[in-house]
C-alpha positions in Angstrom: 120.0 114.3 114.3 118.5 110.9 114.5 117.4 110.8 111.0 120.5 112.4 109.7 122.7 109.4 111.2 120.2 107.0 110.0 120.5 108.3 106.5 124.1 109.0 106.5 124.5 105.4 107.5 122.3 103.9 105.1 123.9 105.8 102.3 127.5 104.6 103.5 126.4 100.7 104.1 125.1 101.0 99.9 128.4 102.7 98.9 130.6 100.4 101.0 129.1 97.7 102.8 127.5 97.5 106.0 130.6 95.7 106.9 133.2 98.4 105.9 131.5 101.0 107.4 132.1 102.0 111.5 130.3 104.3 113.5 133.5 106.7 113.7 133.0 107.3 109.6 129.7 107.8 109.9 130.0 110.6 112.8 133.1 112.2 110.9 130.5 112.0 107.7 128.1 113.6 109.7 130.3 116.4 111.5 129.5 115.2 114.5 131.1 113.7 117.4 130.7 109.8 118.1 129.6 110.7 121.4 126.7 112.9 119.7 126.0 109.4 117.6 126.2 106.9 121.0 123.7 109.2 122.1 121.4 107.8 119.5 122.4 104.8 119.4 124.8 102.9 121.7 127.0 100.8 119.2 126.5 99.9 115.5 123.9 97.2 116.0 121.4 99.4 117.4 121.7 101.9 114.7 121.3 98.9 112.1 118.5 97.1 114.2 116.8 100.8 113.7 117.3 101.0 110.0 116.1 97.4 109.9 113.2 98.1 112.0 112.2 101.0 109.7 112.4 98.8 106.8 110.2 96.3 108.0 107.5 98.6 109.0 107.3 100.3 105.2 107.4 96.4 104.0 104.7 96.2 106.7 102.4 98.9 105.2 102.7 97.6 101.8 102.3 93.8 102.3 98.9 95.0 105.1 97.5 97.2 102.1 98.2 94.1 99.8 96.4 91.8 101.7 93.3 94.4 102.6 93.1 94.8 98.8 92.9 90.8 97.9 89.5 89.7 98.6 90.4 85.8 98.8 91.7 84.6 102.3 93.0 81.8 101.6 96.8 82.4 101.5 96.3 86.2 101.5 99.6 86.8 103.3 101.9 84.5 101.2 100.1 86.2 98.0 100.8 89.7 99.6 104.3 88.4 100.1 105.4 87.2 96.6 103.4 90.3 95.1 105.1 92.6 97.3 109.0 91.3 96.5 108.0 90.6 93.0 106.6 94.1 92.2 108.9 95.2 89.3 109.5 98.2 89.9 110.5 97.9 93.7 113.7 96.5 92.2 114.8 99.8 91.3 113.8 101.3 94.7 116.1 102.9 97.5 113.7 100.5 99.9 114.9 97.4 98.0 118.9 98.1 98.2 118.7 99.3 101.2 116.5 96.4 102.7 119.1 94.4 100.6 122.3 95.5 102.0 120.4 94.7 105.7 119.3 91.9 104.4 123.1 90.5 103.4 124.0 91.8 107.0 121.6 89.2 108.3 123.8 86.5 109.0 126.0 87.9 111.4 123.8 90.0 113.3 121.7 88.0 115.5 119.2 91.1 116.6 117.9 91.3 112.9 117.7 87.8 111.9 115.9 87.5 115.4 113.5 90.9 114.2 113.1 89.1 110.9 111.6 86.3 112.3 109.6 87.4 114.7 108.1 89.6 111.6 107.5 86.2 109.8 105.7 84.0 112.7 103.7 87.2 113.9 102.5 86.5 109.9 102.0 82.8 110.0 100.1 82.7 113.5 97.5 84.9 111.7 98.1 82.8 108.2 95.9 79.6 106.9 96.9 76.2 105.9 98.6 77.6 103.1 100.4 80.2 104.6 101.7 77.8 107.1 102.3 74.6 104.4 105.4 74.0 102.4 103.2 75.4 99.1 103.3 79.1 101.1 106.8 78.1 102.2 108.1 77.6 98.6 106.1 80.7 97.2 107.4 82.8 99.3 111.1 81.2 99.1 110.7 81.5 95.3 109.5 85.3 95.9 113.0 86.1 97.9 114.7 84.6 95.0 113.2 86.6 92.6 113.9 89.8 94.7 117.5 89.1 95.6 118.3 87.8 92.1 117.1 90.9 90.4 118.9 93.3 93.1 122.5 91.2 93.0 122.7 90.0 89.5 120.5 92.2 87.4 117.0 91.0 85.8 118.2 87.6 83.6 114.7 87.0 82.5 112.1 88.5 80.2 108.9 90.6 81.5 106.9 88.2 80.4 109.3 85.2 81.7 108.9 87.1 85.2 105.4 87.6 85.0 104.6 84.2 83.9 106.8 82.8 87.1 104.8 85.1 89.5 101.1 84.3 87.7 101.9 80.3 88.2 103.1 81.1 91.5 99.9 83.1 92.3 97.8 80.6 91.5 99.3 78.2 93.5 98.2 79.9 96.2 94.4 80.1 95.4 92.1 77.8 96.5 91.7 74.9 94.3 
């Protein structure tokens, strides 16, 4: 049951917003009672920190294999990062609009914007110089504007316009 109100609620917050969307609709979605659903999750915080949480830790396993795969160091986690977000085709994932819609959500739920950066200084405590400069800063600033530009307003640049941005900003991150 869990899962099902997870993905019931996820499917709602894409149609309608995660702030249109109350725990009652997602129970009557469901077919079940909103007791059946506090069960689960106490209010509708916990069931987003849970969706967000479950986000994070598939962003997790990508951005770890990214940075096991890149066999230079030296800014391997803001390099993971922007490759990561700027991956094409995770544009047109589920992930990304889902990880969008939580992402939007961010600024009025304390609990994820608290998870969020927790996820982020876990990442710079292990980081270099880079990681922890204003270079990784900005790369990885530049890399959420690429991702939420592409998910809110559609892609407004070439292939090769894109992949030329993400090249110069890779290379910014390599050792000199």
């Amino acid at each position: 049951t869990r899962d099902r109100i997870l993905e019931c609620a996820l499917l709602l917050f894409n149609e309608q917003g995660e702030p249109n969307v109350s725990t009652l609709e997602i129970a009557t979605e469901l077919g079940i009672s909103p007791g059946n659903l506090y069960y689960h999750f106490p209010n509708k915080q916990a069931l987003i920190f849970a969706l967000f949480a479950r986000l994070l830790a598939i962003m997790e396993e990508a951005i770890s294999a990214l940075m096991a795969a890149d066999k230079t160091a030296y800014g391997r986690f803001t390099r993971a990062y922007l490759h990561y977000l700027s991956a094409p085709e995770l544009t047109d994932t589920q992930e990304s609009r889902q990880l969008m819609v939580l992402s939007l959500a961010m600024p009025d739920e304390p609990v994820l914007r608290q998870c969020w950066r927790d996820w982020m200084l876990a990442h710079l405590a292990q980081g270099d110089e880079l990681d922890n400069g204003h270079i990784g800063t900005l790369v990885r600033y530049a890399a959420d504007g690429i991702w939420l530009s592409e998910l809110t307003e559609g892609r407004t640049m070439s292939s090769e316009h894109r992949q030329s941005l993400v090249n110069d900003l890779t290379k910014m991150t390599l050792p000199a």
